[in-house]
C-alpha positions as CSV (number, residue, x, y, z in Angstrom):
1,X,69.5,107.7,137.6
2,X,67.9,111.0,139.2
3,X,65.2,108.4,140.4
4,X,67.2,106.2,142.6
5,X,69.2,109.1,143.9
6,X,66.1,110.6,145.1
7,X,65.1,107.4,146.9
8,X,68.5,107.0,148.5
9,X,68.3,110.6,149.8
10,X,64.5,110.8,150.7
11,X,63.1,106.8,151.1
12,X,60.0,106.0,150.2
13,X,57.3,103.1,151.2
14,X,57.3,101.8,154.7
15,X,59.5,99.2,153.6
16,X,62.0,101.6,152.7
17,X,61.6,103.4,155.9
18,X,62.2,100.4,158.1
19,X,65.3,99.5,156.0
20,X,66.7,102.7,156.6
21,X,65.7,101.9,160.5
22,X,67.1,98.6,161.1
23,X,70.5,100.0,159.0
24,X,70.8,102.9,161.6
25,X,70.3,100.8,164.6
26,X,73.1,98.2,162.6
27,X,75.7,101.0,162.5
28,X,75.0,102.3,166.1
29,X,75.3,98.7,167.2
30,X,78.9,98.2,165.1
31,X,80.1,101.7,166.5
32,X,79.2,100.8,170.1
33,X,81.0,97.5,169.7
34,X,84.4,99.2,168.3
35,X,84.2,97.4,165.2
36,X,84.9,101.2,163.4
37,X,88.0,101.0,165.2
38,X,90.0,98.5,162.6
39,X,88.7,101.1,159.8
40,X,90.1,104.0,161.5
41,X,93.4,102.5,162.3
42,X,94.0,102.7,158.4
43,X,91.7,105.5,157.1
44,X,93.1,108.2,159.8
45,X,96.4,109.1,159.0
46,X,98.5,111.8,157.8
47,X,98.7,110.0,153.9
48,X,94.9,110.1,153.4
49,X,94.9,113.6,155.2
50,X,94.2,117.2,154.1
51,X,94.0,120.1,155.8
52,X,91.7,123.2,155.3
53,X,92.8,126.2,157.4
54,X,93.1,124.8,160.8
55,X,90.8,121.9,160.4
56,X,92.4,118.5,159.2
57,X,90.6,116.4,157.2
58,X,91.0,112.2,157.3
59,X,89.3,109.8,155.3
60,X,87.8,108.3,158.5
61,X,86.6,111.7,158.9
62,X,85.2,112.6,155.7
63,X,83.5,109.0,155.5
64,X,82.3,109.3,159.0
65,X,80.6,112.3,158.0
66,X,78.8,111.2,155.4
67,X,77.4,108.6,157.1
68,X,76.4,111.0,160.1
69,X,74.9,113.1,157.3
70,X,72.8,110.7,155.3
71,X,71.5,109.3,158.5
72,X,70.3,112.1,159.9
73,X,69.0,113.3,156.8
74,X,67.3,110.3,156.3
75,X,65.7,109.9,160.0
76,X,64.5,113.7,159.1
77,X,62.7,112.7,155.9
78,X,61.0,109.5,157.4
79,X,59.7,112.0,160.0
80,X,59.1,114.6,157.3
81,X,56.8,111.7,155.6
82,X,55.1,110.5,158.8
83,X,53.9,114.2,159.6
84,X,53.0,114.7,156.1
85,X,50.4,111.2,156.3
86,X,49.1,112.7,159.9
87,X,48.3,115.9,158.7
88,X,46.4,114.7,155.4
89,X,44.3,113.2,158.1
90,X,43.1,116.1,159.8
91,X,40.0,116.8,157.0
92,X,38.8,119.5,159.4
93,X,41.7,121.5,157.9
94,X,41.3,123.2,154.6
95,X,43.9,121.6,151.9
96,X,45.5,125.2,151.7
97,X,46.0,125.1,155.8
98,X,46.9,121.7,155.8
99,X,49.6,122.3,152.7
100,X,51.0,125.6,154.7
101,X,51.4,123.7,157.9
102,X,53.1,121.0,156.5
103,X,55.6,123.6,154.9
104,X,56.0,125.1,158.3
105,X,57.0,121.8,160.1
106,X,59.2,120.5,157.4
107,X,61.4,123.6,157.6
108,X,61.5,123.4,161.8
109,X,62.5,119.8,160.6
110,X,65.5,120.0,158.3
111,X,66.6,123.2,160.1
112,X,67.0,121.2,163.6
113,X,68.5,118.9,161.3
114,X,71.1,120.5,159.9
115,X,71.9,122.3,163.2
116,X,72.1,118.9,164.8
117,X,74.6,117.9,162.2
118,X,77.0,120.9,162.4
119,X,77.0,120.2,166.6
120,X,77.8,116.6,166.2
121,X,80.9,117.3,163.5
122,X,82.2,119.7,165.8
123,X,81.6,122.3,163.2
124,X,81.6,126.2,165.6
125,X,78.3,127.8,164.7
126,X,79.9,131.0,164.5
127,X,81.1,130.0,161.2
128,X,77.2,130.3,160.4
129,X,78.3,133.7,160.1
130,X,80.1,133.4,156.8
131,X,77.7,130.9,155.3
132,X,75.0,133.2,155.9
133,X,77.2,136.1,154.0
134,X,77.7,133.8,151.2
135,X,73.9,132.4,151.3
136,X,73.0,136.2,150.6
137,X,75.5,136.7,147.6
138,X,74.0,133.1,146.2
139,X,70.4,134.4,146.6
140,X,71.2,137.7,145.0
141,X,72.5,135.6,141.8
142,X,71.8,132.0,141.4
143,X,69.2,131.4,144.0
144,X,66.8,134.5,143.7
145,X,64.4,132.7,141.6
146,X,64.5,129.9,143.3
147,X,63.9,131.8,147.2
148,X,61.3,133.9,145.4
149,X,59.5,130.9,143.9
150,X,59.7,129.7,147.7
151,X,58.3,132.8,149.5
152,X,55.7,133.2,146.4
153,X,54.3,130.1,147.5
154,X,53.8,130.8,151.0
155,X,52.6,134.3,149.9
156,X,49.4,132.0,147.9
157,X,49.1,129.7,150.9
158,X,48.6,132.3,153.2
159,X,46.4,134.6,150.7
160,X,44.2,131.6,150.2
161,X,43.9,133.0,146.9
162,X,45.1,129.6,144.5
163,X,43.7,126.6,146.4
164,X,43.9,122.9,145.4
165,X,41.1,121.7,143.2
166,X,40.5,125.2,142.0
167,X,39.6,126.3,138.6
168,X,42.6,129.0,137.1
169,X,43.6,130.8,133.8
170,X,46.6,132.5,133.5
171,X,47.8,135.0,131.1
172,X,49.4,132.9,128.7
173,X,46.4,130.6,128.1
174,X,46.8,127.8,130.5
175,X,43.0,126.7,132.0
176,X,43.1,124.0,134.4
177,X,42.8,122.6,137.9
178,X,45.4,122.9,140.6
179,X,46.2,120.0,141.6
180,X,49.2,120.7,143.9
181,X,51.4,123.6,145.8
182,X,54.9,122.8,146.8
183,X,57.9,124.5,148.1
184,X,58.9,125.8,144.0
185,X,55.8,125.5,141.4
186,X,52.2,124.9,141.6
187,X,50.6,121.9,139.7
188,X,47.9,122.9,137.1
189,X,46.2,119.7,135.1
190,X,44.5,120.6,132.1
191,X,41.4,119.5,130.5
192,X,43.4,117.5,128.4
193,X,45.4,115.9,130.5
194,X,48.4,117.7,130.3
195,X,50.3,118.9,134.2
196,X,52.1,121.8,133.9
197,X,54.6,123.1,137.0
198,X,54.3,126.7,137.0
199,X,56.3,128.7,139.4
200,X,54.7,130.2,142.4
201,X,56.1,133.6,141.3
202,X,53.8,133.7,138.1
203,X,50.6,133.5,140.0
204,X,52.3,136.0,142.2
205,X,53.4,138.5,139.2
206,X,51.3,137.9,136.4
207,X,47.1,138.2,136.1
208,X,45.7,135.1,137.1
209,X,41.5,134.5,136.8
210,X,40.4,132.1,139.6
211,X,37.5,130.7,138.0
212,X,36.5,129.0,141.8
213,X,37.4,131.6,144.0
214,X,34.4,133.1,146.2
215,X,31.9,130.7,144.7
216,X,31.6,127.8,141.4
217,X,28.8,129.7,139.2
218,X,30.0,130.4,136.0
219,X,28.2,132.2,133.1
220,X,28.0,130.5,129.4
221,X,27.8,133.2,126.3
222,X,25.9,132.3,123.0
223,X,26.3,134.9,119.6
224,X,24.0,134.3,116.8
225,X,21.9,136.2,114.4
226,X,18.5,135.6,112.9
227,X,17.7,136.4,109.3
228,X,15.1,139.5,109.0
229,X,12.6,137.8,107.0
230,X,12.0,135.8,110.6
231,X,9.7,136.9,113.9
232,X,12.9,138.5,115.9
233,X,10.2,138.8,119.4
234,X,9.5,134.9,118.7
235,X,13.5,134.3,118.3
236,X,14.1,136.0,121.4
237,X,11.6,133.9,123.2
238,X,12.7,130.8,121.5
239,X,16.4,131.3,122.5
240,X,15.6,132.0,126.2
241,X,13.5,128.8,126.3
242,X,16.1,126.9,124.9
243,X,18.3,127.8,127.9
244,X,15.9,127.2,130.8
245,X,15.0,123.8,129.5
246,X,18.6,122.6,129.9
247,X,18.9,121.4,133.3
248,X,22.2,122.7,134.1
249,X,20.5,126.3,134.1
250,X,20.2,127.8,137.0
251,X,17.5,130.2,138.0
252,X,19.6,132.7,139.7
253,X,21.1,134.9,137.5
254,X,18.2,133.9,134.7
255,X,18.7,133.9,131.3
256,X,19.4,136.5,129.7
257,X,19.0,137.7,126.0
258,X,20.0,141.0,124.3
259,X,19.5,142.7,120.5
260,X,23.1,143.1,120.0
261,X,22.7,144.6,116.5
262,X,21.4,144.7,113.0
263,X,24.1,143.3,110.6
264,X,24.6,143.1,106.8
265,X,22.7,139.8,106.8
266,X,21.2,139.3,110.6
267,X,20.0,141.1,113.4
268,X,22.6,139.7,115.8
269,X,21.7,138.1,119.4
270,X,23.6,137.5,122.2
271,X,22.2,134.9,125.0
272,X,23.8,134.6,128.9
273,X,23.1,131.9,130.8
274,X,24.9,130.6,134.0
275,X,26.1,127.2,135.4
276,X,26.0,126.3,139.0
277,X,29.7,124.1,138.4
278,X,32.0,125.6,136.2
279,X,34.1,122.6,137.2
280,X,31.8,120.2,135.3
281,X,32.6,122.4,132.1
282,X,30.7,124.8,129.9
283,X,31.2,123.8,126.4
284,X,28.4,120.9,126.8
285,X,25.9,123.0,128.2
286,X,26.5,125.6,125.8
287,X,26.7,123.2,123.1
288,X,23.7,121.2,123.6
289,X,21.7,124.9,124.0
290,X,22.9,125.9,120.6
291,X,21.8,122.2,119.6
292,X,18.3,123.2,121.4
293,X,18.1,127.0,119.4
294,X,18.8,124.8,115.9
295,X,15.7,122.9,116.5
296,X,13.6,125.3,117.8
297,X,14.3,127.6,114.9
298,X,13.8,124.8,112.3
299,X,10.4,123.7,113.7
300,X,9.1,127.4,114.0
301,X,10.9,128.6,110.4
302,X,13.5,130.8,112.2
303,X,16.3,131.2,109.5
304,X,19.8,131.8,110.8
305,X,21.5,133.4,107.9
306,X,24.7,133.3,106.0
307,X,26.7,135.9,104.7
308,X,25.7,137.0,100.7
309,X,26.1,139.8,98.5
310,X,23.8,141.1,95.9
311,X,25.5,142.2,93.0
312,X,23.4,145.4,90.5
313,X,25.0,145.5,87.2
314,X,23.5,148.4,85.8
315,X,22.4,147.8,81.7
316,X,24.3,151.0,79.9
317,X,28.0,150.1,81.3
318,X,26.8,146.7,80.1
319,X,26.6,148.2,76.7
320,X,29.5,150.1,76.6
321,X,31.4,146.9,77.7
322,X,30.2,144.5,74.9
323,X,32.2,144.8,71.6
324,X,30.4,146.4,69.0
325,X,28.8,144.8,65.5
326,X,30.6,145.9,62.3
């Protein structure tokens, strides 16, 4: 039911569009004719009258309009749509540019609109006056969120920081792609498929790691450790080889490998190696490198050890805790 009450108010598909056209130029032709006459003969009266202050209110005046409404409503969303499909056009412009132009001339759009529609119901501007007062009382309770969600997202379109197709993490754990900015929420798609709408405010508010932001190099981090029975200088030369063979390595930062420590049962490495498209992911490369490390180790009898514990039982409390012979 939401569904087809979206599509009534905003039509979509050019089908839909020139439906909507053909129906305006209908009424406009019935209207000129006088055919609207025989309705308002019977609809304007005092029975199906109300009045509100000094304005009185009909039912051939409440229905009329509605219709004014919806159709001008709906001639601003066809526009709305055909400026949205001319400026997707214009590749020259940067998705973020495009995305805040778009927002710009959608506003200039529905603003005229519902200016236009005030004017022709003979509504006095001035009244704007107390709308306004009571816009401010509904954005400092119900409709704060909603304005600061709004103004959040203008905030990151004209920041440049969150762009579409860019690579974010937010504090709560979410790791995707953006994949969309609107008016309220930003759409992140995850590397399982999952879209999440976040509000504009939490990339606004909260920390937010932009994973593509000046440039797409990403670095992949490897822990292991190497039993000390085992050449630790070949290890390290091993591991480092390992990295630079996979062909996702890039030169520039190199590989990098550190002594990290000497543990109960393993002195404990750390390798770094960078990606030139953290969009492509890093958990192959890095798997396939510890893959890599395993056979390299195997082939030149590297152990990689597992925890143990050698237990020393010393033989006079062994004595005193066996039972004695009568």
């Amino acid at each position: 039911m939401k569904n087809i009450w979206l599509h009534i108010l905003k039509p979509k598909g050019a089908f839909a569009k020139w439906l909507m056209f053909l129906a305006m130029i209908a009424i406009l032709a019935l209207g000129t004719a006088g055919y609207f006459d025989v309705a308002k003969q019977y609809l304007d009266t005092d029975g199906l009258s109300f009045k509100a202050g000094a304005y009185k209110i009909s039912a051939y005046k409440a229905l009329k309009s509605l219709l004014i409404i919806v159709l001008i409503f709906w001639t601003a969303a066809i526009v709305s749509d055909v400026a949205e499909s001319r400026i997707n056009k214009l590749k020259k412009l940067r998705a973020s540019n495009r995305a805040l132009l778009l927002k710009i001339i959608q506003i200039f759009i529905y603003f005229v609109s519902f200016l236009f529609t005030l004017d022709i119901l003979g509504i006095d501007l001035t009244t704007l006056t107390v709308f306004s007062g009571a816009l401010g009382i509904g954005l400092g309770f119900g409709l704060q969120k909603i304005a600061s969600n709004f103004i959040s997202g203008l905030i990151l379109l004209l920041e440049k920081s969150v762009e579409q197709d860019d690579l974010v993490e937010l504090s709560d754990g979410t790791f995707g792609f953006v994949r969309k900015s609107s008016a309220r929420f930003t759409l992140v798609e995850t590397f399982d498929g999952k879209e999440i709408m976040i509000p504009n405010e939490d990339f606004i508010t909260s920390r937010v790691i932009n994973w593509t932001f000046s440039n797409t190099k990403g670095r992949v981090e490897i822990a292991l450790g190497v039993s000390y029975g085992s050449d630790i200088e070949k290890a390290r030369e091993l591991i480092l080889e390992a990295a630079k063979d996979h062909p996702r390595c890039i030169a520039e930062p190199e590989p990098k490998c550190f002594l990290r420590g000497f543990g109960d049962s393993s002195v404990n490495f750390i390798l770094h190696f960078w990606v030139a498209d953290v969009t492509q992911g890093r958990w192959e490369p890095q798997s396939e490198v510890m893959f890599e490390i395993w056979r390299k180790f195997n082939k030149n009898h590297i152990g990689i050890p597992f925890p143990q514990r050698d237990l020393h039982i010393k033989s006079s409390e062994v004595s005193k805790m066996m039972p004695r012979g009568k």
